[in-house]
mmCIF entry with sequence, helices, sheets and N, C-alpha, C, O atoms, coordinates in Angstrom:
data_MODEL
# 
_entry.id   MODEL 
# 
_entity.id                         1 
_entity.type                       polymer 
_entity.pdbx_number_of_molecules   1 
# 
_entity_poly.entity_id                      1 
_entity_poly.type                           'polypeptide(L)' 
_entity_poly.nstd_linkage                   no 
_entity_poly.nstd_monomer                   no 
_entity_poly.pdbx_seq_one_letter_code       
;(UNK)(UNK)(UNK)(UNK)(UNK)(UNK)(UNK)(UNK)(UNK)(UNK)(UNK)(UNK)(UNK)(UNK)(UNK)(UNK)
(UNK)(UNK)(UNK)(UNK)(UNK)(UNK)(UNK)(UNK)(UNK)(UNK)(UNK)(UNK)(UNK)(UNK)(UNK)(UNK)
(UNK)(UNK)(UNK)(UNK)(UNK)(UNK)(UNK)(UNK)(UNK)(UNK)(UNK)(UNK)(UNK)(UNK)(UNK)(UNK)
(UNK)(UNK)
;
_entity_poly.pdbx_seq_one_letter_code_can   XXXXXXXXXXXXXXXXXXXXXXXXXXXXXXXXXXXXXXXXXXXXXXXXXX 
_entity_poly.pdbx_strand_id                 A 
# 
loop_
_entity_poly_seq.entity_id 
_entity_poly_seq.num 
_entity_poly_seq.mon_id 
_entity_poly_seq.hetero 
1 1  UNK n 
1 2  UNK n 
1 3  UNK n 
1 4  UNK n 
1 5  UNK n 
1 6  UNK n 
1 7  UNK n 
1 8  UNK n 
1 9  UNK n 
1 10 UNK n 
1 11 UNK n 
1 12 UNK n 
1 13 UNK n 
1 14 UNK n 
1 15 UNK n 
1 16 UNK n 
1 17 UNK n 
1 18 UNK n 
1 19 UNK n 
1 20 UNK n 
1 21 UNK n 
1 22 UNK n 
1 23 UNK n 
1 24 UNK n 
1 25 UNK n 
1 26 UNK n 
1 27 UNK n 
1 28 UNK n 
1 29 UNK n 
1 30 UNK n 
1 31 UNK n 
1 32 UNK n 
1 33 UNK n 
1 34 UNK n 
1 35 UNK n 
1 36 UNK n 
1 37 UNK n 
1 38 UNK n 
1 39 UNK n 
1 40 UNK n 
1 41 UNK n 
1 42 UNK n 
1 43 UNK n 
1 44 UNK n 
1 45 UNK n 
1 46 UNK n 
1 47 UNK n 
1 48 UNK n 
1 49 UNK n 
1 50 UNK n 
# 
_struct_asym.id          A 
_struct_asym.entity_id   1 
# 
loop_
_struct_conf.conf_type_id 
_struct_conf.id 
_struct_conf.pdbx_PDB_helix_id 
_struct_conf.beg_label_comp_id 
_struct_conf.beg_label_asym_id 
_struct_conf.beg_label_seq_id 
_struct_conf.pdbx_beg_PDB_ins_code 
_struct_conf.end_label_comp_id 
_struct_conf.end_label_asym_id 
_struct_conf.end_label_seq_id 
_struct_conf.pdbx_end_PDB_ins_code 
_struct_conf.beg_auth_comp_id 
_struct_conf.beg_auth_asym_id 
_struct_conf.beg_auth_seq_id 
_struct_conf.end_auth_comp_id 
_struct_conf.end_auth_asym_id 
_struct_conf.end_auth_seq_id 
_struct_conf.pdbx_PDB_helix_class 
_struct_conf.details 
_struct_conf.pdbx_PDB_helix_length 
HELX_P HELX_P1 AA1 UNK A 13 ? UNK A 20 ? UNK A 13 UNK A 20 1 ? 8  
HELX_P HELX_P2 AA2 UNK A 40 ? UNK A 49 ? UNK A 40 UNK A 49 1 ? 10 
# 
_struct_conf_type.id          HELX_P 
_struct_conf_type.criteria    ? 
_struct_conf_type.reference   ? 
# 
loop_
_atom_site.group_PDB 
_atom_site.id 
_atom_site.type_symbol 
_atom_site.label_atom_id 
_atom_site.label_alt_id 
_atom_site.label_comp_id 
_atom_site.label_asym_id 
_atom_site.label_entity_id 
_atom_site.label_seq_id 
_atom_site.pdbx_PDB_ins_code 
_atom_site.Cartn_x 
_atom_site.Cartn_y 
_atom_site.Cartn_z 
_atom_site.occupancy 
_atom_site.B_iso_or_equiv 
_atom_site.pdbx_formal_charge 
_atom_site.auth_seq_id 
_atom_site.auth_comp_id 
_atom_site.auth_asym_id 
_atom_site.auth_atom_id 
_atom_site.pdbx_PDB_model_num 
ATOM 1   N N  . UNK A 1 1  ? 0.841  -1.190 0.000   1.00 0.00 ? 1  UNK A N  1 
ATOM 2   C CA . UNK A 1 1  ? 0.000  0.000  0.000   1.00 0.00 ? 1  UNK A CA 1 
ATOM 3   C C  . UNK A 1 1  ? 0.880  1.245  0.000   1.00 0.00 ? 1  UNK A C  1 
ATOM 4   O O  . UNK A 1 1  ? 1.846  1.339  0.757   1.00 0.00 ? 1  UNK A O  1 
ATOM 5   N N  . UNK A 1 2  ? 0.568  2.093  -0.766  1.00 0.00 ? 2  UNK A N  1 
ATOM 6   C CA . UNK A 1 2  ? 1.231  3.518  -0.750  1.00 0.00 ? 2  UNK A CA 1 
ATOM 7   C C  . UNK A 1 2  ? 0.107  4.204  -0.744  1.00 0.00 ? 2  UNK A C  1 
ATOM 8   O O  . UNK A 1 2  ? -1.003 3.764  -1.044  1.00 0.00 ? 2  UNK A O  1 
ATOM 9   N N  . UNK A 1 3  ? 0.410  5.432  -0.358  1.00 0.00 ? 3  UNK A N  1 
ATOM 10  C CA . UNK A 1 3  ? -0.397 7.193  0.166   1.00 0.00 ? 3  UNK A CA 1 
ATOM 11  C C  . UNK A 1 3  ? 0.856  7.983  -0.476  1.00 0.00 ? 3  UNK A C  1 
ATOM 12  O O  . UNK A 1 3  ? 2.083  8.058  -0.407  1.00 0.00 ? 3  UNK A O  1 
ATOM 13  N N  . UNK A 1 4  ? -0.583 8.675  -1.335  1.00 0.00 ? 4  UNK A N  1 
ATOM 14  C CA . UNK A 1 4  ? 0.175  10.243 -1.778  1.00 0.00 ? 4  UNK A CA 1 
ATOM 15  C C  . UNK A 1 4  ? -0.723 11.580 -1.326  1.00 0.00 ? 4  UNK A C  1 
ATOM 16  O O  . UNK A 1 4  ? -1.894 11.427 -0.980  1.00 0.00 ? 4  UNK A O  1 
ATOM 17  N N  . UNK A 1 5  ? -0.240 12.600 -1.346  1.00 0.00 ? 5  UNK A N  1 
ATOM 18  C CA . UNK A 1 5  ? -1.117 13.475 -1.316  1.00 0.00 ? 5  UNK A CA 1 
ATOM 19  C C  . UNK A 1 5  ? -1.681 13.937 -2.926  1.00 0.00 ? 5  UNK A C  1 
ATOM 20  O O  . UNK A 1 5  ? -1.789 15.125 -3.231  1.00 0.00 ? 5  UNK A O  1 
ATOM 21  N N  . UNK A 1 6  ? -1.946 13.039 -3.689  1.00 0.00 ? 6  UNK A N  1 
ATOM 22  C CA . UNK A 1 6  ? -2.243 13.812 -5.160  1.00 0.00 ? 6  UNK A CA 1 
ATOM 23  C C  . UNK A 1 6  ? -1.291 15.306 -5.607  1.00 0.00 ? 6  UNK A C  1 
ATOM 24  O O  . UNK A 1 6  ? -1.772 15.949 -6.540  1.00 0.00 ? 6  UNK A O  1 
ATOM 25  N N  . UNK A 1 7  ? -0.333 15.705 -5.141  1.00 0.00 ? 7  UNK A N  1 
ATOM 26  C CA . UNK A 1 7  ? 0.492  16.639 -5.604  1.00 0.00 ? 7  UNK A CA 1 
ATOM 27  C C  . UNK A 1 7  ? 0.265  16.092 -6.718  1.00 0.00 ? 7  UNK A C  1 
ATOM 28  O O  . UNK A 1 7  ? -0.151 14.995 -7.089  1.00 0.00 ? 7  UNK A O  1 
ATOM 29  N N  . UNK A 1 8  ? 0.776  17.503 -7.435  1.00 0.00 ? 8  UNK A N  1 
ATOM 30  C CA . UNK A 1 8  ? 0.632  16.811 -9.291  1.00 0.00 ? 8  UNK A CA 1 
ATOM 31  C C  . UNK A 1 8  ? 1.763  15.992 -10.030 1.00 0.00 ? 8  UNK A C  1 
ATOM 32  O O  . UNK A 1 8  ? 1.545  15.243 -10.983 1.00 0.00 ? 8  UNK A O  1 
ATOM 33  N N  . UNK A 1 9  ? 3.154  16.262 -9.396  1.00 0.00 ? 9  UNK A N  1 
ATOM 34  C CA . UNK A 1 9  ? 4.082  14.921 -9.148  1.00 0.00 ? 9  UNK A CA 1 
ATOM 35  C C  . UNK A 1 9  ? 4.352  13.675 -9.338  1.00 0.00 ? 9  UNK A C  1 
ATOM 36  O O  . UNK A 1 9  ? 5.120  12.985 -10.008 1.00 0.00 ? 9  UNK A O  1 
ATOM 37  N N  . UNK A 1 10 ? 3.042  13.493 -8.133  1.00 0.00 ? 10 UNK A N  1 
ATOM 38  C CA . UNK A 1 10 ? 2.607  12.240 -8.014  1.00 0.00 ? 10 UNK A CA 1 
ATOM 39  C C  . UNK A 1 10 ? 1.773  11.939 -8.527  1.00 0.00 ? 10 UNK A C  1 
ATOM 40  O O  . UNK A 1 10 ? 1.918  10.721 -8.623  1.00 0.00 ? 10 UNK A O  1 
ATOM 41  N N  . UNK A 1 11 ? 0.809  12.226 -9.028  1.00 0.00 ? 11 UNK A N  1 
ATOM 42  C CA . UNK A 1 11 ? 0.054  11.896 -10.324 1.00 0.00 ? 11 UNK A CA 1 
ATOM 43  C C  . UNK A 1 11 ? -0.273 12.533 -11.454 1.00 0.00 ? 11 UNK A C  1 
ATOM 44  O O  . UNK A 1 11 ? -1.240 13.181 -11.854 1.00 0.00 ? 11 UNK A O  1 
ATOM 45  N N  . UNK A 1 12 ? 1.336  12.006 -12.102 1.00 0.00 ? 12 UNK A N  1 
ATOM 46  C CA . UNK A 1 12 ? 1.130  12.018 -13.497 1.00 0.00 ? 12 UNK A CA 1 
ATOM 47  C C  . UNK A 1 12 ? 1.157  10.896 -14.075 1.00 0.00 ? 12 UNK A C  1 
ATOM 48  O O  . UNK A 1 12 ? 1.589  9.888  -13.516 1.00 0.00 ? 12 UNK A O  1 
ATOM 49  N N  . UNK A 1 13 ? 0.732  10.912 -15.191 1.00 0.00 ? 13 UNK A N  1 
ATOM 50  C CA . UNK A 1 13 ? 0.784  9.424  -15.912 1.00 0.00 ? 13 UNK A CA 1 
ATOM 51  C C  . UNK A 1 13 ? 1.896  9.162  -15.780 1.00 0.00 ? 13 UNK A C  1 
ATOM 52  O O  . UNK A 1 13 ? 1.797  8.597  -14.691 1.00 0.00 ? 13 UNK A O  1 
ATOM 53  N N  . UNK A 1 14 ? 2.556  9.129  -15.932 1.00 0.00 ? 14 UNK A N  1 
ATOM 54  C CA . UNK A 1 14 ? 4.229  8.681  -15.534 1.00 0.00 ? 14 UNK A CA 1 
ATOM 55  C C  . UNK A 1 14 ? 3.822  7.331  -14.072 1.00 0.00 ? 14 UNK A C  1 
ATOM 56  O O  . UNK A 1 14 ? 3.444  6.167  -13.942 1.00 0.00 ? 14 UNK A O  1 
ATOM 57  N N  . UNK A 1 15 ? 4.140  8.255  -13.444 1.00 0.00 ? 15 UNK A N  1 
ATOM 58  C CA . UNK A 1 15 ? 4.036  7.748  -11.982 1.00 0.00 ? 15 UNK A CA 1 
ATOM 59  C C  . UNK A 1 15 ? 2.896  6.841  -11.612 1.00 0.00 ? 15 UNK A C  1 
ATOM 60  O O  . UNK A 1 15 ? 3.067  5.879  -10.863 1.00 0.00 ? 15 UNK A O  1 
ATOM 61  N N  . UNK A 1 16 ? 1.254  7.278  -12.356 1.00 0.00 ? 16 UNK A N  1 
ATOM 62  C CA . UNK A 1 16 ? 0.310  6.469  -11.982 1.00 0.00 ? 16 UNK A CA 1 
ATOM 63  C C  . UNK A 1 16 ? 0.217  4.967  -12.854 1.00 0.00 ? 16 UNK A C  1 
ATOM 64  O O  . UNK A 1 16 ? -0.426 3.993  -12.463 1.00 0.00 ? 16 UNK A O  1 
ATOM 65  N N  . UNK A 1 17 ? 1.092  5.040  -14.240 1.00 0.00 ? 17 UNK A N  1 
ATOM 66  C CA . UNK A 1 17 ? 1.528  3.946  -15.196 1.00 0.00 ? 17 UNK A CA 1 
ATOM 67  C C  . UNK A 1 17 ? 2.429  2.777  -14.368 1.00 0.00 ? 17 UNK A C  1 
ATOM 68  O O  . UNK A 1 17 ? 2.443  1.548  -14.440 1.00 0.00 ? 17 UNK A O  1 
ATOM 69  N N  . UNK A 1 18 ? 3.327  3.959  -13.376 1.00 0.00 ? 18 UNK A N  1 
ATOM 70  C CA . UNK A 1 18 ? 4.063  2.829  -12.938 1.00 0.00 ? 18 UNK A CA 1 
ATOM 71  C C  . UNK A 1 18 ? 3.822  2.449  -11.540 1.00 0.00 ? 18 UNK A C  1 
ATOM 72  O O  . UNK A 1 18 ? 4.667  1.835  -10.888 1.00 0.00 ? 18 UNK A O  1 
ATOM 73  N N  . UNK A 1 19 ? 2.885  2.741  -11.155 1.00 0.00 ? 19 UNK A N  1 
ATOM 74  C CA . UNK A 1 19 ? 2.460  2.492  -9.797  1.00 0.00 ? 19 UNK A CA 1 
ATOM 75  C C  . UNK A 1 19 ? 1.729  1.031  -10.065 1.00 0.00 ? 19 UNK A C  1 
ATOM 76  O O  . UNK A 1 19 ? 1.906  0.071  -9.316  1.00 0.00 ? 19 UNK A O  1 
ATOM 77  N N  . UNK A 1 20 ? 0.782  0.992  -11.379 1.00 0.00 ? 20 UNK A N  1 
ATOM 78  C CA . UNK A 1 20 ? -0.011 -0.019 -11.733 1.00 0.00 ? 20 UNK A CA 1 
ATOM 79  C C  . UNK A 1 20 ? 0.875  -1.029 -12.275 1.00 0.00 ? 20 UNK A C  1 
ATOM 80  O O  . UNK A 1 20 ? 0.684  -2.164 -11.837 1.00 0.00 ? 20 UNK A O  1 
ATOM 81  N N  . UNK A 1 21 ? 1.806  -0.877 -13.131 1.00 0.00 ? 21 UNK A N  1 
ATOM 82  C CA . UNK A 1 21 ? 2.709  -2.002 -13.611 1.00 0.00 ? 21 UNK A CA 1 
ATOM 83  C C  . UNK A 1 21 ? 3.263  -2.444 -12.579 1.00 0.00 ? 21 UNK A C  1 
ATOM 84  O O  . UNK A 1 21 ? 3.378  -3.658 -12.749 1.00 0.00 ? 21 UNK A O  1 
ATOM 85  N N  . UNK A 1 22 ? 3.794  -2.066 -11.313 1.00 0.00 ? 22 UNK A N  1 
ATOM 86  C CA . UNK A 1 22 ? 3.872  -2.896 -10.399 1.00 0.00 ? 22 UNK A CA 1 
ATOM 87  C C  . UNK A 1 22 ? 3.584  -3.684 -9.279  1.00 0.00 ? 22 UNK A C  1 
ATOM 88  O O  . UNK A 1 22 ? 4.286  -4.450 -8.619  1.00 0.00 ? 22 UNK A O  1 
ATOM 89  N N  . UNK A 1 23 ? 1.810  -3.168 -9.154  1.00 0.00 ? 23 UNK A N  1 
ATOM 90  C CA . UNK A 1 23 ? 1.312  -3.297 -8.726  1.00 0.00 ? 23 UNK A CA 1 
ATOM 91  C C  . UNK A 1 23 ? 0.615  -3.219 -7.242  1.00 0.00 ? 23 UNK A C  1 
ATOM 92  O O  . UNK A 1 23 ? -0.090 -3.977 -6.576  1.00 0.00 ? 23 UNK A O  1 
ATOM 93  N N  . UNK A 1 24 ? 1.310  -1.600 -7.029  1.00 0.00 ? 24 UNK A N  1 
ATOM 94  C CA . UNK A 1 24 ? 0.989  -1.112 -5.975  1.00 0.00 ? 24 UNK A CA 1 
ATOM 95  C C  . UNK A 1 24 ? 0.060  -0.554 -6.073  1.00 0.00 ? 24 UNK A C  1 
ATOM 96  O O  . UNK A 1 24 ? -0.433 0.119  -6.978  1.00 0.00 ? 24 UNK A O  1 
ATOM 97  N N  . UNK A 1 25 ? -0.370 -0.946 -4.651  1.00 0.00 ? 25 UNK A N  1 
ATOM 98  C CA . UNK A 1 25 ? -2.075 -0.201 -4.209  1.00 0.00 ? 25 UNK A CA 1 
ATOM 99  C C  . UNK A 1 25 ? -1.870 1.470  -4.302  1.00 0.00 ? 25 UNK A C  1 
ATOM 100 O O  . UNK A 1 25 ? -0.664 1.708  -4.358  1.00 0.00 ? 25 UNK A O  1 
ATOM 101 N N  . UNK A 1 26 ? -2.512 2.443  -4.328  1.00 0.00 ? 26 UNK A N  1 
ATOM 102 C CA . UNK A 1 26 ? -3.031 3.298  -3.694  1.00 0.00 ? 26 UNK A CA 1 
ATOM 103 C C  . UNK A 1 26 ? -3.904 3.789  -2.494  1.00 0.00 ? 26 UNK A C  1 
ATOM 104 O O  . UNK A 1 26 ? -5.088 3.454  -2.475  1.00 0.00 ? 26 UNK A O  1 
ATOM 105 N N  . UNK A 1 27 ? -3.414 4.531  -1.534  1.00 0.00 ? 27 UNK A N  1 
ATOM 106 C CA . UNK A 1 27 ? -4.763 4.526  -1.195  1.00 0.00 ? 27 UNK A CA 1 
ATOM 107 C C  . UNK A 1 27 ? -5.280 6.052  -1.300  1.00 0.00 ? 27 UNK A C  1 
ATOM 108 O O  . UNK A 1 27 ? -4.661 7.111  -1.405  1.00 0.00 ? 27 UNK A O  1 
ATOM 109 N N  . UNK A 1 28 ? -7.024 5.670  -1.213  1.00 0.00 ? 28 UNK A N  1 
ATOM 110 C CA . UNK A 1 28 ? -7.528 7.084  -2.128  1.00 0.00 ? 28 UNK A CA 1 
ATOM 111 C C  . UNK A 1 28 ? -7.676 8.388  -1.471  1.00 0.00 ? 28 UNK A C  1 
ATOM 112 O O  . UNK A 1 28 ? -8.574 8.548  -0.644  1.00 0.00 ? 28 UNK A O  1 
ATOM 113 N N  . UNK A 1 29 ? -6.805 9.400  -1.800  1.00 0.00 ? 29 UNK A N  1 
ATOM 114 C CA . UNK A 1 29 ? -6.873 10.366 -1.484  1.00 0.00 ? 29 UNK A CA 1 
ATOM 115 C C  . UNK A 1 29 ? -7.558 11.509 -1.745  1.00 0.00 ? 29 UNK A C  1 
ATOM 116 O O  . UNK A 1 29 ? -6.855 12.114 -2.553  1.00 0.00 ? 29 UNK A O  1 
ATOM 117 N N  . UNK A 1 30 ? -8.881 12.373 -1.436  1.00 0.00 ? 30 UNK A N  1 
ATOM 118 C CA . UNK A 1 30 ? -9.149 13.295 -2.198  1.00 0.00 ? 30 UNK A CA 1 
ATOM 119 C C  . UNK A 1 30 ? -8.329 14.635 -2.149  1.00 0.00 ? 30 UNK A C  1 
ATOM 120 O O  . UNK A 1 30 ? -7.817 15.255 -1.216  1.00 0.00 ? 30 UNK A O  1 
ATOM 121 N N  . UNK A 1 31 ? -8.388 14.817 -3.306  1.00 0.00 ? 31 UNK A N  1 
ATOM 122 C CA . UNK A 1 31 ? -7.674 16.421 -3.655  1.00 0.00 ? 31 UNK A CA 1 
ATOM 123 C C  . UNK A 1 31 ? -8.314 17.518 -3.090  1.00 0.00 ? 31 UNK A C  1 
ATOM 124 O O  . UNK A 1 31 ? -9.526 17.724 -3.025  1.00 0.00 ? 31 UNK A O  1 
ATOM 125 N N  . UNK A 1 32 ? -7.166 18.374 -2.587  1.00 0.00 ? 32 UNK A N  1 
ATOM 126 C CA . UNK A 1 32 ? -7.432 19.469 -1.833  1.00 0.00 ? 32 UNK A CA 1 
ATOM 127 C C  . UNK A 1 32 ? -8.467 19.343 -0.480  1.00 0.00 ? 32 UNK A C  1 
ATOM 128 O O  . UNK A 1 32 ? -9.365 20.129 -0.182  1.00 0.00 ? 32 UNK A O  1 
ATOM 129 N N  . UNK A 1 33 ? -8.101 18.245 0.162   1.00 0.00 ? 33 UNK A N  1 
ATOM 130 C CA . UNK A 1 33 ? -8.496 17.900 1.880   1.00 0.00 ? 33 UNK A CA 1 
ATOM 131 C C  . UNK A 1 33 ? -8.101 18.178 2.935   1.00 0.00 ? 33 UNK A C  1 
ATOM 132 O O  . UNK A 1 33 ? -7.688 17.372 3.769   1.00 0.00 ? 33 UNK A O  1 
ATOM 133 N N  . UNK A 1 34 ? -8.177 19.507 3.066   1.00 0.00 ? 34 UNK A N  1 
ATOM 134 C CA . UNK A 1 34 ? -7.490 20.307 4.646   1.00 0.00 ? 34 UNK A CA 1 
ATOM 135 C C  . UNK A 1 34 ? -7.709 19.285 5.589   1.00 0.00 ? 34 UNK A C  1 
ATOM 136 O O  . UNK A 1 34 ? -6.760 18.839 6.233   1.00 0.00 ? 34 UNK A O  1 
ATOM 137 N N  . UNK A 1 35 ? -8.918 18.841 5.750   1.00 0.00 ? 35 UNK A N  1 
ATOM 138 C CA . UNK A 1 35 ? -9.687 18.174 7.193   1.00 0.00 ? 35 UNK A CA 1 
ATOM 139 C C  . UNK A 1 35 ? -8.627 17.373 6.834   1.00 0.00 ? 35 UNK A C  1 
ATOM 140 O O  . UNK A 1 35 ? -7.812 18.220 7.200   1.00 0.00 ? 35 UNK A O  1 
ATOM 141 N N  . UNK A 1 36 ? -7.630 16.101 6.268   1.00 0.00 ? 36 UNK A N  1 
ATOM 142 C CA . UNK A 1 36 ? -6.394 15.470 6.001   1.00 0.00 ? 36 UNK A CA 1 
ATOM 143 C C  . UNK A 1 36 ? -5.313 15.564 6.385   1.00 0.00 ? 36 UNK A C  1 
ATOM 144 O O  . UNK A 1 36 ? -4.591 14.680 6.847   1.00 0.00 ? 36 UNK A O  1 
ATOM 145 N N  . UNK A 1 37 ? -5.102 16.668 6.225   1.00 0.00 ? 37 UNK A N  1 
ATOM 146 C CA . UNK A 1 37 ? -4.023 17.039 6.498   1.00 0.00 ? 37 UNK A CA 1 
ATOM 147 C C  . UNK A 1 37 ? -3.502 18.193 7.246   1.00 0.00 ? 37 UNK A C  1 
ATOM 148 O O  . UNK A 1 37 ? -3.215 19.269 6.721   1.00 0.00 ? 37 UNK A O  1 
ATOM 149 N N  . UNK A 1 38 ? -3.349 17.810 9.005   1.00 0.00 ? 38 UNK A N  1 
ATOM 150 C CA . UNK A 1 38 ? -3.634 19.337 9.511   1.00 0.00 ? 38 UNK A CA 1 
ATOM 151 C C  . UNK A 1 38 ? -2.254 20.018 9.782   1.00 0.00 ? 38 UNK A C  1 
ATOM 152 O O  . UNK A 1 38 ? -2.059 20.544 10.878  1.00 0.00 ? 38 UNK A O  1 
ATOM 153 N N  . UNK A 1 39 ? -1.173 20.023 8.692   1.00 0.00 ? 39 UNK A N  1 
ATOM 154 C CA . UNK A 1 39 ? -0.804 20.952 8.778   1.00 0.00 ? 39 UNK A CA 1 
ATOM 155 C C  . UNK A 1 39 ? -1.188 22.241 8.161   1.00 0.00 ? 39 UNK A C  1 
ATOM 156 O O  . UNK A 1 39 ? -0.938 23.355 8.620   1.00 0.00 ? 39 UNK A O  1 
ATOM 157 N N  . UNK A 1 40 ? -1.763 21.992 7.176   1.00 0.00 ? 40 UNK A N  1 
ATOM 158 C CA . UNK A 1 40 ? -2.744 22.642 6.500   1.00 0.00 ? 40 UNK A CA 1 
ATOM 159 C C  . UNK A 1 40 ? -3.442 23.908 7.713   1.00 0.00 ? 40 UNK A C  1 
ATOM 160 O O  . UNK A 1 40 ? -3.269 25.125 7.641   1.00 0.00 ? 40 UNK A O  1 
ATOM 161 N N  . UNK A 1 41 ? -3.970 23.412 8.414   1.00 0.00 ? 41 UNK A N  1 
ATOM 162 C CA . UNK A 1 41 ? -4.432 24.200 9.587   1.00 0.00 ? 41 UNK A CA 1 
ATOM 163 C C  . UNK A 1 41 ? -3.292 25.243 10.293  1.00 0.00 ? 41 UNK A C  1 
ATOM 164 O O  . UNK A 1 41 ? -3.468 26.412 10.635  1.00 0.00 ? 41 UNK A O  1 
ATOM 165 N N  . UNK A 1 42 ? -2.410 24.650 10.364  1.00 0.00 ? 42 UNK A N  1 
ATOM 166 C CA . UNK A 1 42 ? -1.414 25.529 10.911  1.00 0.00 ? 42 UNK A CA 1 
ATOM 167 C C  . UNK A 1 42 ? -0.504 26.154 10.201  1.00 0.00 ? 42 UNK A C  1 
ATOM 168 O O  . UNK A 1 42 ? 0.253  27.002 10.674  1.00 0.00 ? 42 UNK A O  1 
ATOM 169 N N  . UNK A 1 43 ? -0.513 25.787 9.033   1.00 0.00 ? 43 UNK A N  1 
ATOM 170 C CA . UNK A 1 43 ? -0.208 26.689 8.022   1.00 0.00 ? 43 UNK A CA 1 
ATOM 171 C C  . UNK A 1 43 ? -0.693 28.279 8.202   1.00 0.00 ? 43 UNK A C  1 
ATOM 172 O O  . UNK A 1 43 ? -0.117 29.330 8.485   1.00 0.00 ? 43 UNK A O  1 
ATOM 173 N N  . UNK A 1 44 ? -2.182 27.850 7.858   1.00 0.00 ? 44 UNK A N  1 
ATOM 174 C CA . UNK A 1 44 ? -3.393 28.824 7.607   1.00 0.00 ? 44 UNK A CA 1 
ATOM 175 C C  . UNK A 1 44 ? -3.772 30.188 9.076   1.00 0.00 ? 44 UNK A C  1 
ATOM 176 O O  . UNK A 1 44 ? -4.381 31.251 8.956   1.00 0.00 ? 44 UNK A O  1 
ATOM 177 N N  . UNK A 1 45 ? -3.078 29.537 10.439  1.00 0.00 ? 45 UNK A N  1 
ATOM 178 C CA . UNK A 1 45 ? -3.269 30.259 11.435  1.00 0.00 ? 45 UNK A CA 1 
ATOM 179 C C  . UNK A 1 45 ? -1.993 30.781 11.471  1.00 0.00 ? 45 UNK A C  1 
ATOM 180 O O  . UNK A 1 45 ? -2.022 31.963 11.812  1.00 0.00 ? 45 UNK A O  1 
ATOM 181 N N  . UNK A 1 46 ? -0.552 30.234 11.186  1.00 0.00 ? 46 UNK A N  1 
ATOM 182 C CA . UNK A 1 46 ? 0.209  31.345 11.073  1.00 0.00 ? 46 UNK A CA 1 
ATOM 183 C C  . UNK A 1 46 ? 0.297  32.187 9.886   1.00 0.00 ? 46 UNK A C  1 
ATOM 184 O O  . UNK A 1 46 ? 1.083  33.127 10.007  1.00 0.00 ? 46 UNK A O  1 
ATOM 185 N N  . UNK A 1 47 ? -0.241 32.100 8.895   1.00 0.00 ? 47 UNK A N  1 
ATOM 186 C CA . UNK A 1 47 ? -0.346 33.188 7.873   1.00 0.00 ? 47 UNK A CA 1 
ATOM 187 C C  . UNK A 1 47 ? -1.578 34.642 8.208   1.00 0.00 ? 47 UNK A C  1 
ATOM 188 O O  . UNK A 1 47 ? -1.738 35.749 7.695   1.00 0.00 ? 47 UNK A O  1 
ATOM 189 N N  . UNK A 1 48 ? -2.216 33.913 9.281   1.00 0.00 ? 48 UNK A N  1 
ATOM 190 C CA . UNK A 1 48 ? -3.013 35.079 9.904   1.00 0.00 ? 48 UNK A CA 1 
ATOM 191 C C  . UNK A 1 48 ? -2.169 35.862 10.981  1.00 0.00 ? 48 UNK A C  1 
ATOM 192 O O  . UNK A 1 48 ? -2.259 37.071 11.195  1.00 0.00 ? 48 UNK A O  1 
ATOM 193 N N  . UNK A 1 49 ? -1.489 35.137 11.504  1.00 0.00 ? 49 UNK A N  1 
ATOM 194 C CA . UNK A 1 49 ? -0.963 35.890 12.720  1.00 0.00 ? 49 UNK A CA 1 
ATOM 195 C C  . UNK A 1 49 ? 0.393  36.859 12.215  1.00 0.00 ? 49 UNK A C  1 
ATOM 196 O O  . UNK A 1 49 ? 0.655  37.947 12.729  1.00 0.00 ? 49 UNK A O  1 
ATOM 197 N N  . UNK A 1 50 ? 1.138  36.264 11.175  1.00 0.00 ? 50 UNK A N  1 
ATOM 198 C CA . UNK A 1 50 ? 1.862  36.875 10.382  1.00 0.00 ? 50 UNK A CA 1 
ATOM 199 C C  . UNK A 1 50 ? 1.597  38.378 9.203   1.00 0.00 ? 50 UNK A C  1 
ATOM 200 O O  . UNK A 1 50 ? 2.526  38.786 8.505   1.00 0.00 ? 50 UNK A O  1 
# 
């Protein structure tokens, strides 16, 4: 099993071609999911306090 954050990086056909030829899982991430990822959150409160 692998986790990406969908950066665009990580899924390009490139990468998603060879993720499947070898037959690694994904697991499914939706794009652009703050509630996911909370640095995200603290990102967002020091750009206020800043």
């Amino acid at each position: 099993m692998f986790s990406h954050d969908n950066a665009r990086p990580h899924v390009t056909r490139f990468c998603t071609q060879f993720l499947e030829a070898e037959n690694v899982q994904v697991l499914p991430w939706p794009a652009y999911s703050p509630d996911m990822s909370p640095i995200e959150h603290v990102w967002d409160a020091l750009d206020r306090h800043v």
